[in-house]
GUMAR-998346 format. One line per 10 residues: for each residue y negated, z negated, x of N, C-alpha, C. Coordinates in nm, 2 decimals. Layout:
REM residues N
Y/Z/X/Y/Z/X/Y/Z/X ~ ...
REM end
This chain:
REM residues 178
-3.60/-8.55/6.85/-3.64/-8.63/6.73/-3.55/-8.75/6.72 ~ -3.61/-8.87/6.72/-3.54/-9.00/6.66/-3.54/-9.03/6.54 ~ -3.39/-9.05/6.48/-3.38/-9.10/6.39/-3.34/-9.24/6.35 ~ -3.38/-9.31/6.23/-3.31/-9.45/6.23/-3.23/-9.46/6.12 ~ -3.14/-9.54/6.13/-3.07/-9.59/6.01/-3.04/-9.76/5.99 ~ -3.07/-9.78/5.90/-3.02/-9.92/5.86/-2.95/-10.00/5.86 ~ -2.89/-10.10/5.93/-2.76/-10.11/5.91/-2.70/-10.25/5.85 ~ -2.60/-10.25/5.79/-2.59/-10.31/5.68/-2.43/-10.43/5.73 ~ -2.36/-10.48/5.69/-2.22/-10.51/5.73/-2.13/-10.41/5.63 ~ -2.19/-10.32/5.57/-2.07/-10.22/5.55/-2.05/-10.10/5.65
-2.17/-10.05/5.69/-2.19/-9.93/5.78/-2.23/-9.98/5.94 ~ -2.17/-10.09/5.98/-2.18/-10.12/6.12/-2.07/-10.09/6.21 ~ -2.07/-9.98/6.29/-1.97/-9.97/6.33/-1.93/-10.01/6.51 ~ -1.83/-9.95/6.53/-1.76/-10.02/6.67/-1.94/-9.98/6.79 ~ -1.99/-9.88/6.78/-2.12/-9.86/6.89/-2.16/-9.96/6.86 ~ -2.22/-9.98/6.73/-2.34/-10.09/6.75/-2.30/-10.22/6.77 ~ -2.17/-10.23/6.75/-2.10/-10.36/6.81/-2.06/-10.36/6.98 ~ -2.05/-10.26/6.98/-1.99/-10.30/7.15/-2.17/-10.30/7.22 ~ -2.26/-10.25/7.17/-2.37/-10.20/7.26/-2.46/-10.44/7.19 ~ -2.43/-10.40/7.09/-2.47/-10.57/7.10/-2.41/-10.70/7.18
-2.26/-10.65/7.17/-2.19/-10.75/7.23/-2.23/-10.72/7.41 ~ -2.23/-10.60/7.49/-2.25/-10.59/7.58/-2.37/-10.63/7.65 ~ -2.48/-10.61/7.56/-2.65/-10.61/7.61/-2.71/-10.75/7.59 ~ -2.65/-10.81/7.54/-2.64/-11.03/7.55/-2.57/-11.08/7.60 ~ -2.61/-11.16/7.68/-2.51/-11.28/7.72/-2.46/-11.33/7.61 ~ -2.33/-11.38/7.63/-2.23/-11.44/7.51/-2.32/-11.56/7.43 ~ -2.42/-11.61/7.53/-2.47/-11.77/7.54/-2.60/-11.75/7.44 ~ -2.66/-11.56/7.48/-2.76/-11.59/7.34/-2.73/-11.50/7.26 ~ -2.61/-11.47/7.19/-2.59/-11.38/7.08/-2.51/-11.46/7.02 ~ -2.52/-11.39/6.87/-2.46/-11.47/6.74/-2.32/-11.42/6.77
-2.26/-11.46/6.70/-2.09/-11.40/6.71/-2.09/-11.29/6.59 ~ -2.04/-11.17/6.64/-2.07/-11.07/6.58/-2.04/-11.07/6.38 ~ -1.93/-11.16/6.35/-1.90/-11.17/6.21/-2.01/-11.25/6.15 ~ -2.08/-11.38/6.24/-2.16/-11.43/6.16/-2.30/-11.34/6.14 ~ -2.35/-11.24/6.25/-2.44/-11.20/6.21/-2.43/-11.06/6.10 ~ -2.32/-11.06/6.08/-2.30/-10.95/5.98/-2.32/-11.05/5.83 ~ -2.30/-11.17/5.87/-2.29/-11.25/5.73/-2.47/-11.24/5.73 ~ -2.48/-11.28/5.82/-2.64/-11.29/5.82/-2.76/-11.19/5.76 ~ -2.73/-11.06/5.82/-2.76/-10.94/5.78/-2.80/-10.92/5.62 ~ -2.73/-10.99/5.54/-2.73/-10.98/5.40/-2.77/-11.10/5.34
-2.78/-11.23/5.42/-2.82/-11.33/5.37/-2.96/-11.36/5.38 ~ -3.00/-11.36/5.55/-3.15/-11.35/5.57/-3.28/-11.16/5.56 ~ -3.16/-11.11/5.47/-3.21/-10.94/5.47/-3.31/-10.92/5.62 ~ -3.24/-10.94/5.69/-3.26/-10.92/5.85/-3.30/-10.75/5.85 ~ -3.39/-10.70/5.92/-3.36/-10.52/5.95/-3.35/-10.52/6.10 ~ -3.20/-10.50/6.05/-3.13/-10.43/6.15/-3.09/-10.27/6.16 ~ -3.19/-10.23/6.28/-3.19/-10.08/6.27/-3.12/-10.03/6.40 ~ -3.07/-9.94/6.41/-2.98/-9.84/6.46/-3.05/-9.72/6.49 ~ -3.08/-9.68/6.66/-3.17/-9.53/6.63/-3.11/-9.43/6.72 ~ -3.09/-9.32/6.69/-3.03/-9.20/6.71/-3.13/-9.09/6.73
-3.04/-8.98/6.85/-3.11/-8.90/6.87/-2.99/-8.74/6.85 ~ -3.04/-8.68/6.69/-2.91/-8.64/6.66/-2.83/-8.70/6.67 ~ -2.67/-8.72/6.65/-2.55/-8.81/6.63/-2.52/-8.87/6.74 ~ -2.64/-8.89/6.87/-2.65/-9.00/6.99/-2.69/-9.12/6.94 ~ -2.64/-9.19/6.93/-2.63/-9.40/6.94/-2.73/-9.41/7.06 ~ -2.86/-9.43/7.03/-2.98/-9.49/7.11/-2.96/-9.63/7.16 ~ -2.97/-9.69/7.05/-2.98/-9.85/7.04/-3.01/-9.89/6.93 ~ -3.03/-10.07/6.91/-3.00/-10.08/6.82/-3.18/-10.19/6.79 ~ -3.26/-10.26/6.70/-3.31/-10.38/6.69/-3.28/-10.46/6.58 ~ -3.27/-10.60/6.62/-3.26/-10.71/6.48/-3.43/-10.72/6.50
-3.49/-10.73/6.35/-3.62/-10.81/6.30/-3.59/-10.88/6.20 ~ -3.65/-11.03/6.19/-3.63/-11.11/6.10/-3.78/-11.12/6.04 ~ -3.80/-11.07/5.94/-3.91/-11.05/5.90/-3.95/-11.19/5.84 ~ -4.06/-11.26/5.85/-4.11/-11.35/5.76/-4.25/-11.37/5.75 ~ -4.30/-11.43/5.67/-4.49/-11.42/5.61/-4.53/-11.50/5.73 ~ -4.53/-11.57/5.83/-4.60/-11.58/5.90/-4.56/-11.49/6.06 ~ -4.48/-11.45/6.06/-4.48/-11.34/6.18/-4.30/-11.31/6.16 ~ -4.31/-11.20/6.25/-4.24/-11.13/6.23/-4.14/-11.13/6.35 ~ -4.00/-11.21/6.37/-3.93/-11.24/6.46/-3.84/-11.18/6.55 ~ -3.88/-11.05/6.69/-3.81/-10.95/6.74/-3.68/-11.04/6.78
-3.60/-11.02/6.70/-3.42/-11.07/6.72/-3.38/-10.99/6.85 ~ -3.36/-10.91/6.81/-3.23/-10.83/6.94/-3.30/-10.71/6.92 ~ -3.34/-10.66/7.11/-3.38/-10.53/7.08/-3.27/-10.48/7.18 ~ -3.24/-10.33/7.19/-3.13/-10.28/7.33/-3.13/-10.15/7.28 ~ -3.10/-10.11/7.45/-3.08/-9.93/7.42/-2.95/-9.95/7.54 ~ -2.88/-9.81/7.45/-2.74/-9.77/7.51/-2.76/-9.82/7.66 ~ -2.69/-9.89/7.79/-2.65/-9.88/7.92/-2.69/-9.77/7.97 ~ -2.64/-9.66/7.94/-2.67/-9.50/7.97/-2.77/-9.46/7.96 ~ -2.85/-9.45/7.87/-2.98/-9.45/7.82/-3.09/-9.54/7.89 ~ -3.10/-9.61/7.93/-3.21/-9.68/7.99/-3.30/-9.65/8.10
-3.40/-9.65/8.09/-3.51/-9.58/8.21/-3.50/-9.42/8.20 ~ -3.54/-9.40/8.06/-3.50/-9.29/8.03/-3.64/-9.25/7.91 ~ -3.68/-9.39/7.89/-3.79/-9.37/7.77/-3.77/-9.41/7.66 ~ -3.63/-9.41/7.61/-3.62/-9.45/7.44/-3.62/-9.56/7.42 ~ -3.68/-9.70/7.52/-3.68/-9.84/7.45/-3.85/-9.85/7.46 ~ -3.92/-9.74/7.51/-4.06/-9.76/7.47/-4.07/-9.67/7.37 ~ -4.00/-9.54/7.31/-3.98/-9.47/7.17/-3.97/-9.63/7.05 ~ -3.87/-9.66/7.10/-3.83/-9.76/6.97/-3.96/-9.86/6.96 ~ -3.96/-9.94/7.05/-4.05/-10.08/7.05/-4.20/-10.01/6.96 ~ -4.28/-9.86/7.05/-4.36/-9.82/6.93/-4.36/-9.77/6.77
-4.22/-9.77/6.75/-4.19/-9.76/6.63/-4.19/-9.85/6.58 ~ -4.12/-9.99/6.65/-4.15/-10.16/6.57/-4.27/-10.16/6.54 ~ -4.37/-10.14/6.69/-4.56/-10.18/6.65/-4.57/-10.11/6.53 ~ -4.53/-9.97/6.51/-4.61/-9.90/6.41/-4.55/-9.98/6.26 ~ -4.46/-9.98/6.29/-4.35/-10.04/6.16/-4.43/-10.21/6.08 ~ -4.44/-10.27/6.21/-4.48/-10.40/6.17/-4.61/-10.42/6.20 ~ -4.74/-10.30/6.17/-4.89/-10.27/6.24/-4.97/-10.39/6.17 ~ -5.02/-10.48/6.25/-5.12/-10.57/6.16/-5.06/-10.70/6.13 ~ -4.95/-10.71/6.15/-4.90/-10.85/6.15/-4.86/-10.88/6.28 ~ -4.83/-11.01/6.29/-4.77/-11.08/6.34/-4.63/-11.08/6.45
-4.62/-11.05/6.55/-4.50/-11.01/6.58/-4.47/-11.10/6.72 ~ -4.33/-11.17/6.74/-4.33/-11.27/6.81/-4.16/-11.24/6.88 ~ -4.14/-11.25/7.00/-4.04/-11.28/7.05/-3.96/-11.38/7.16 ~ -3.83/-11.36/7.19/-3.83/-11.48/7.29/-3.75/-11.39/7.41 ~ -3.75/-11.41/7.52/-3.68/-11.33/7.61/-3.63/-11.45/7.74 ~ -3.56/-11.42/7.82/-3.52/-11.50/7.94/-3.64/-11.46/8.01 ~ -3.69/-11.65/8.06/-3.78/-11.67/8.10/-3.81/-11.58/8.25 ~ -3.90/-11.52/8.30/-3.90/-11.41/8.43/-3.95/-11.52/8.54 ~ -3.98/-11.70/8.49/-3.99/-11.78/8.57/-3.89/-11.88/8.63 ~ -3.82/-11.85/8.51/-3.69/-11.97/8.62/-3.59/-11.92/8.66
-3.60/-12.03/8.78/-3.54/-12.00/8.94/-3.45/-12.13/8.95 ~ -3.36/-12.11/8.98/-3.24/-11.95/9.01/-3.22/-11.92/8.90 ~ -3.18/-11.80/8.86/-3.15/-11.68/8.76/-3.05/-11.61/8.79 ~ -2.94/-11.57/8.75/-2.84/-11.45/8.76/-2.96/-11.35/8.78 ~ -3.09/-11.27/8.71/-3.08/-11.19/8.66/-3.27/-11.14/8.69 ~ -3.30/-11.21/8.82/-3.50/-11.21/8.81/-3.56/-11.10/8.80 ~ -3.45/-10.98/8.85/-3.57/-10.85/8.85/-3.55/-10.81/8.72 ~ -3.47/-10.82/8.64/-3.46/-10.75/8.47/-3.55/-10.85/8.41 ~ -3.58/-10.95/8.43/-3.64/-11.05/8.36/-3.80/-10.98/8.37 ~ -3.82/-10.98/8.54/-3.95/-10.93/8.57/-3.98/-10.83/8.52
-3.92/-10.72/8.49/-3.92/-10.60/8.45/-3.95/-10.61/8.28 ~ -3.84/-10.63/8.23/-3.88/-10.70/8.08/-4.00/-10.75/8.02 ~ -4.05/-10.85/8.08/-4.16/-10.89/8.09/-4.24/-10.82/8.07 ~ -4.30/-10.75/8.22/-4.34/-10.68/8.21/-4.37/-10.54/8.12 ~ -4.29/-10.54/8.03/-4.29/-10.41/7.95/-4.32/-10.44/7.82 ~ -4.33/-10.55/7.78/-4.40/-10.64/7.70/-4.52/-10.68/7.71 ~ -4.57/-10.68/7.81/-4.72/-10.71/7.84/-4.77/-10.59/7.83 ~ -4.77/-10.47/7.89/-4.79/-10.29/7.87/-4.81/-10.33/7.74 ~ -4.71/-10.34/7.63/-4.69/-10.31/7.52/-4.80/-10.38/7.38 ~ -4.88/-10.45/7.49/-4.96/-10.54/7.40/-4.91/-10.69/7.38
-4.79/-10.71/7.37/-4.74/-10.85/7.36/-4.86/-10.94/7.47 ~ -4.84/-11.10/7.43/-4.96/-11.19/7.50/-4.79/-11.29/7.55 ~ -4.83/-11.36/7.63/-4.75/-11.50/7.64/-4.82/-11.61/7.56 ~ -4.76/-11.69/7.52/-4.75/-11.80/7.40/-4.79/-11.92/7.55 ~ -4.71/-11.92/7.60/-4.73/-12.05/7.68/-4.61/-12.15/7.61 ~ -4.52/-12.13/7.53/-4.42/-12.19/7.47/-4.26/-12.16/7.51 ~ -4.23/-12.24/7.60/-4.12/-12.22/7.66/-4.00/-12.31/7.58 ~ -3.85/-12.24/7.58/-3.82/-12.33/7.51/-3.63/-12.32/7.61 ~ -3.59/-12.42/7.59/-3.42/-12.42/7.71/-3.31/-12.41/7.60 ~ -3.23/-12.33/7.64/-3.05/-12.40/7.55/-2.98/-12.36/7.62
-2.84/-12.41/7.64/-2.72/-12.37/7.71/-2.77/-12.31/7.86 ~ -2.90/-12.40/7.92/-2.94/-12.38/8.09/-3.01/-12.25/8.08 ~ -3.02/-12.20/7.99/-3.15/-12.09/7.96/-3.28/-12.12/7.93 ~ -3.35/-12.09/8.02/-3.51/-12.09/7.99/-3.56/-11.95/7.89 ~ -3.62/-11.94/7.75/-3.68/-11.87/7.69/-3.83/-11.87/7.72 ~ -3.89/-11.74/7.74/-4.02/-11.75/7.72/-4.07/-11.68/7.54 ~ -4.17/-11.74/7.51/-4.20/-11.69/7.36/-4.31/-11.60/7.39 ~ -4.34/-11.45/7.40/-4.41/-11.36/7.35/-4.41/-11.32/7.19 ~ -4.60/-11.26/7.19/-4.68/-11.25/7.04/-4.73/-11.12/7.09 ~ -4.72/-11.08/6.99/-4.83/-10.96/6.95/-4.90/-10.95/6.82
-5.01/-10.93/6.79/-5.12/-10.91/6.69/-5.16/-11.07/6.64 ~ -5.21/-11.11/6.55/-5.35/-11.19/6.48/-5.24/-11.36/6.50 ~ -5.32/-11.43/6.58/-5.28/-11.59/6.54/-5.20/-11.63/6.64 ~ -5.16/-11.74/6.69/-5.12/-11.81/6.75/-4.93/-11.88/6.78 ~ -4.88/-11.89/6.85/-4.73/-11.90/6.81/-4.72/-12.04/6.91 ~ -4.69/-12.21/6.84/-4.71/-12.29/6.88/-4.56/-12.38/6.88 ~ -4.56/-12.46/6.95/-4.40/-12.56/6.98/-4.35/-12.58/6.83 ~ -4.45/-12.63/6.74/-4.47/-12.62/6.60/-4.38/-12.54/6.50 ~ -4.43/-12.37/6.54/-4.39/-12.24/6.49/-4.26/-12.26/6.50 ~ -4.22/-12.29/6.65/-4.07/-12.29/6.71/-3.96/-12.36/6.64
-3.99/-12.48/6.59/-3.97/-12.58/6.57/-3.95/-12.55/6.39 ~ -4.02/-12.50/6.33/-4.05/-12.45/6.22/-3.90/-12.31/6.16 ~ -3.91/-12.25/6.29/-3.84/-12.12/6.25/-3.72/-12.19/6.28 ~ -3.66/-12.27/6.36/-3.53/-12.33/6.40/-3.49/-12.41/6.32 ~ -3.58/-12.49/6.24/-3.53/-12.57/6.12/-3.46/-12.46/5.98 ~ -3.52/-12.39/6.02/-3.52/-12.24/5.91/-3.38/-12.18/5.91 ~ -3.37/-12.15/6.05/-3.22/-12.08/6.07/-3.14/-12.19/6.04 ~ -3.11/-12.32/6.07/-3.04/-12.37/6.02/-2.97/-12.37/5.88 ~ -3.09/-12.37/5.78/-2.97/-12.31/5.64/-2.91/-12.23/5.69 ~ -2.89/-12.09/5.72/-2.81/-12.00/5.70/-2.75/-12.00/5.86
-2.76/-12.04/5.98/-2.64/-12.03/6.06/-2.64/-12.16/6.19 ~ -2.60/-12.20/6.24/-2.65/-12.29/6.37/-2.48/-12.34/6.47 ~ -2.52/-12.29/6.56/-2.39/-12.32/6.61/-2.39/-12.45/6.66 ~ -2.22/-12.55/6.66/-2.25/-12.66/6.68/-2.27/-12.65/6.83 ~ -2.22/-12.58/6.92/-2.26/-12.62/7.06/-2.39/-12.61/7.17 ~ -2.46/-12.55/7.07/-2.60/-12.56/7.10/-2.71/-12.67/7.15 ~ -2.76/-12.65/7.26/-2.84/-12.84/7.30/-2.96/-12.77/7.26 ~ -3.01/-12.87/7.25/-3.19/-12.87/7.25/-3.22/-12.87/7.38
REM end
């Protein structure tokens, strides 16, 4: 049985920090203090899922009225190819059933890559999952993102453009290119 817990910047502890800081490149994760700032600023759900007092993994969702933005999803190193990141991800669908739900991942098209068969793979497990591709690619710091959607409506350069101007109130690093 999985369980989840919420997590907050009071109850975040060293797992869900080492398992975040390890499962992103430095290049697309927030720095751990600002997203604890964040956590409580943009009421981000950030959940933590366990099986009994085992550290699964972790997801950020940035919920908003026009879709629903998969932040950071990861399961423990250990854990992987094991099943529990398709336990969780159906728990998102069920969680967020009927709206809107949109992500960005390292593109599984650009060449050269550190990284093409995880990308391939990734991908892939997002397409299984119902996700569509967007056809909205987007670059920073020599990373290609691709944008995947799941459920009603469309996710446009627009959208992208829209949610980026957004995060800027509340966080934007200066060394970030367009």
């Amino acid at each position: 049985m999985m369980t989840e817990k919420q997590i907050t910047a009071v109850n975040a502890d060293e797992k869900i920090k080492q398992l975040y800081q390890t499962a992103f490149p430095e290049d697309e994760r927030i720095p751990w203090d600002d997203l604890l700032r964040l956590i409580e600023q943009m009421s981000l759900d950030f959940t933590a899922y366990f099986k009994e007092e085992l550290f699964i993994g972790l997801t950020i969702v940035y919920p908003r009225k026009t879709f629903n933005w998969y932040w950071y999803f990861a399961v423990s190193e250990e854990l992987r190819g094991l099943g529990y990141g398709q336990l969780i991800l159906t728990r998102l669908i069920e969680k967020y059933k009927g709206q809107a739900c949109v992500l960005d991942m390292e593109s599984p098209n650009q060449n050269p890559c550190p990284n093409p068969e995880q990308r391939k793979r990734r991908h892939a497990f997002y397409l299984r999952n119902g996700f569509r591709d967007t056809n909205v690619y987007r670059s920073y710091n020599d990373i290609t993102m691709t944008v995947m959607m799941m459920g009603p409506g469309t996710f446009t350069i627009q959208d992208w453009d829209d949610i980026t101007n957004e995060l800027k109130q509340y966080w934007w690093p200066d060394d970030l290119k367009d």
